[in-house]
C-alpha positions in Angstrom: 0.0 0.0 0.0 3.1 2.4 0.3 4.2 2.2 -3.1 0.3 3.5 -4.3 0.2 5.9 -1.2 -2.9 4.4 -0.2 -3.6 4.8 3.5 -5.7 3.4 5.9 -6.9 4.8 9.1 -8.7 3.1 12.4 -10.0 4.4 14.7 -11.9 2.4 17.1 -10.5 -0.7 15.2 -8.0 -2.5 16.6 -5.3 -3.4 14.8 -5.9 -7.5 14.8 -8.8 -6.7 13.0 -7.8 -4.5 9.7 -6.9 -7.8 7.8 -9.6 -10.1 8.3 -11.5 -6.5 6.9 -9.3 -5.9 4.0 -9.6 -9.8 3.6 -13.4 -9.5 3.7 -12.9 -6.2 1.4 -10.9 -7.8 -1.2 -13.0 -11.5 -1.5 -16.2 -9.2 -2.5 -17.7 -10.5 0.4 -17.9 -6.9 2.7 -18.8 -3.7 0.5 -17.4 -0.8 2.1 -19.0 2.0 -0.1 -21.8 2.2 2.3 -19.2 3.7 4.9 -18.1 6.5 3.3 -21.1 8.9 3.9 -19.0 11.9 3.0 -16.6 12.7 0.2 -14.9 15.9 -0.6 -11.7 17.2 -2.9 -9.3 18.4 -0.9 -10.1 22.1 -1.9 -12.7 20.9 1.0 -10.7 20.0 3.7 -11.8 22.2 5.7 -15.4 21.4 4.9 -14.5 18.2 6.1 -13.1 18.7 9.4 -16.3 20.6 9.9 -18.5 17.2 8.9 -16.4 15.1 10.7 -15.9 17.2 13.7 -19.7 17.1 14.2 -20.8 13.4 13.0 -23.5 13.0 15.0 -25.1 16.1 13.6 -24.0 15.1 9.6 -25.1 11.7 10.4 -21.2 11.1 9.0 -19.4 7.4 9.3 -16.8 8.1 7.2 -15.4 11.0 5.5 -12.8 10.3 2.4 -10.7 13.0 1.0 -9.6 13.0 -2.3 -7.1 14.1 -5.0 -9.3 14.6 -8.1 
């Protein structure tokens, strides 16, 4: 995952579990989609802190940035 910058972040994961996920992930047999309620370039970092700060109120599980 280095090599394609491609990083992964838990947070109330430990970290025994990550590869049974990416496992799951990989095998098509665990769609993660449905966890990334919010997605924003990163012209909208900020934005995003904002969402994320307050997930409760944006009803946010996950927010990916992204380099478009």
């Amino acid at each position: 995952m280095w090599i394609e910058s491609i990083t992964i972040t838990t947070g109330l994961v430990d970290a025994a579990s990550t590869p049974t996920l990416l496992k799951l992930v990989a095998e098509g047999r665990l769609d993660p989609t449905p966890f990334a309620t919010h997605r924003f370039d990163l012209d909208g970092i900020m934005d995003a802190y904002d969402v994320f700060s307050d997930a409760a109120k944006h009803d946010a599980l996950k927010v990916v940035l992204s380099a478009s």
